[in-house]
N, C-alpha and C positions, 0 to 999 in steps of 0.2 A: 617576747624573749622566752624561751625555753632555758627550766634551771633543773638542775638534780641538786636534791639535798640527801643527803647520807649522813644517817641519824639515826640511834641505837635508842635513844629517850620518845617511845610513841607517843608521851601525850605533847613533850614539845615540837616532834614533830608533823601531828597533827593542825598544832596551834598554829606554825611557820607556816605549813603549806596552805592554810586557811588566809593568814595576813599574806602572805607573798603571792597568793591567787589575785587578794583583792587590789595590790598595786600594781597589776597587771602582766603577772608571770605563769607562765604553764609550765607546772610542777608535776617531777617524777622522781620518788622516794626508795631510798632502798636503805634497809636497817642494818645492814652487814656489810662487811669491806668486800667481801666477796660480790656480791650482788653489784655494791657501788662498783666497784672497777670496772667489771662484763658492763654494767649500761655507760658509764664514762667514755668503754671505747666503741660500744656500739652505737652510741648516740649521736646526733649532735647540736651538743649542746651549747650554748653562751656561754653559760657561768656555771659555776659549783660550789656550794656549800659543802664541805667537809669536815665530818668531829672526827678525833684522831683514837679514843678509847674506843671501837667498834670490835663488837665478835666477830673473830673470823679470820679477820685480817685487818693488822693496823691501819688505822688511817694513814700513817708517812707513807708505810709498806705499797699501798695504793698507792699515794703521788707518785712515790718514785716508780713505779711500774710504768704509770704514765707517759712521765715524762722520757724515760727511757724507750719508749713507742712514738717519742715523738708525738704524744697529745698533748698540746699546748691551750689545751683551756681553761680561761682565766680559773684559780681556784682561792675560794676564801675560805681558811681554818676555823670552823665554832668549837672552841672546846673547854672545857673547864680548866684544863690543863697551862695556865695562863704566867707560867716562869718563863724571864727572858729567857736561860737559855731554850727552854724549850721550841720560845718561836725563833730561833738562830735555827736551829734543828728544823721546822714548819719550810724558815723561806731555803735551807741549805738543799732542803730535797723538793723544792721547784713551787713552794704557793707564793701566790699574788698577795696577800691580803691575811689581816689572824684579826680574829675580833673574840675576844674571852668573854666567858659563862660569870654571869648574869650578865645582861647585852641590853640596848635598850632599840625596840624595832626600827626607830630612825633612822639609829645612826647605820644599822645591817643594810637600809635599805640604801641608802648614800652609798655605805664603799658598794654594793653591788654594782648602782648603775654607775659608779666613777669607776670598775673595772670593766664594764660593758664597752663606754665607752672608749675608755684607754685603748682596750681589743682593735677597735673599731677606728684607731688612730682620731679619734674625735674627742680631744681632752675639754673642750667649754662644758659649763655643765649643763647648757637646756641644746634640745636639737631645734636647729634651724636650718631649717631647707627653701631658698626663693620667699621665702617672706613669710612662708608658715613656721610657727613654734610649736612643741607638742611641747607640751605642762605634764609632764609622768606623776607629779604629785596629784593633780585633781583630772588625771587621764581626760585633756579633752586636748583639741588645735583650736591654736590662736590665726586664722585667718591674717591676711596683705591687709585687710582693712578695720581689723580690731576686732570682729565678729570670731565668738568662741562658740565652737562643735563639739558637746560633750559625746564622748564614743563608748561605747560596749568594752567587755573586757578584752573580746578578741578583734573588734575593730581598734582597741589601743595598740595591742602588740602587732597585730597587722603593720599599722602604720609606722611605727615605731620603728619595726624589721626594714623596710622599706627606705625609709627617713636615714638608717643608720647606713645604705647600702644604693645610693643615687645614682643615676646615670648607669647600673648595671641590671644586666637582665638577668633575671631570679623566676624557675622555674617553678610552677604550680608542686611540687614535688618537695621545693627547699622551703619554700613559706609554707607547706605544712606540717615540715619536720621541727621549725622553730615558733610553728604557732600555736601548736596541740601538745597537749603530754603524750605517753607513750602508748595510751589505748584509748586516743582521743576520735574523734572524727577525721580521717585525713583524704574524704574522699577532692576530688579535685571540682569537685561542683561547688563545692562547700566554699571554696578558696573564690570562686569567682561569683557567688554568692555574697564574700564581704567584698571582693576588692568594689562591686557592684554600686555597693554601699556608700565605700571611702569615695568614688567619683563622685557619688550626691551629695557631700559633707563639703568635699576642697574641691571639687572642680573635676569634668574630666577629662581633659585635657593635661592634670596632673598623672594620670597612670597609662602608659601607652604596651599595647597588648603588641608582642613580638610573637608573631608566628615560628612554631616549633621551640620557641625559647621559653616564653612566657608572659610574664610584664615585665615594665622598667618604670619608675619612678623618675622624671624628671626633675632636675636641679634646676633648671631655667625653661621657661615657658617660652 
């Protein structure tokens, strides 16, 4: 899953996008409201962290730009700023989610992937696809026969992306917009390089390659 955090505090944003690398997110930063909005709409993103005290341009100021464009990506508030009314004000101009300064990394990483899934019309909280689980806490698949595959960071989000989006074909193009940050690797080799991977892991016969589309992920075998 691909996240933007927009965050004016460098050393905690350096720490987030450290721990939220290693729960298996690809993270692109911008410390200004300004910045955050331009990649907000040029990106596309899963989710977003948002603080709302940003130079430049408010954090709200941003939501609402957003949502006023019609960009519906899920959005969670970090702010220090943490008076009810203030987050009346958070969910009045379109966020998903407010979690107040000091935070403890768990509970940030729960409502994310509980807003990932929400997105994704997928409210249980582990993914299961045809008898695979994927564990986002210790990133590996739990295998039809109890056999667990621990995976890379980008074989997690791979599969993950995949798992979250079944039965549909998803082009070398969109798994590498939400599997890289924004000056990652996105050559298309690269992409069939892991899905490569993921066949040796779950089988493969789980990922079937769609000419001119891509692959597809199947739900049933």
């Amino acid at each position: 899953m691909r996240l933007l955090l927009v965050e004016d505090d460098q050393t905690l944003a350096t720490t987030l996008q450290q721990n939220l690398n290693r729960a298996g997110f690809a993270v692109d930063c911008a410390a200004d409201g300004i910045e955050g909005e331009y990649l907000g709409d040029e990106e596309p993103y899963d989710v977003v962290i948002l603080d709302l005290g940003l130079p430049g341009r408010h954090g709200l100021e941003v939501l609402k730009n957003w949502r006023k464009k019609n960009n519906n990506v899920p959005v969670l508030i970090l702010t220090a700023w943490d008076a009810w009314h203030e987050r009346v004000d958070g969910f009045k101009a379109g966020a998903d989610d407010y979690l107040g300064k000091p935070f403890h990394l768990e509970e940030l990483l729960a409502r994310l992937n509980a807003l990932i899934r929400r997105s994704q019309d997928r409210p249980q909280q582990a993914l299961h696809v045809d008898g695979i689980t994927l564990n986002e806490e210790q990133q590996c698949a739990i295998l039809p026969d109890g056999e667990q595959k621990n995976l890379t960071g980008t074989e997690f989000r791979l599969l993950r992306y995949f798992m979250l989006h079944p039965d549909k074909p998803l082009s070398k193009t969109r798994l590498s917009e939400h599997v890289y940050e924004y000056d990652g690797d996105k050559e298309s080799n690269v992409i069939e390089v892991y899905v490569k991977r993921l066949r040796q892991l779950i089988g493969t016969e789980r990922i079937e390659t769609r000419r001119g589309q891509g692959y597809l992920f199947r739900s049933k075998r």
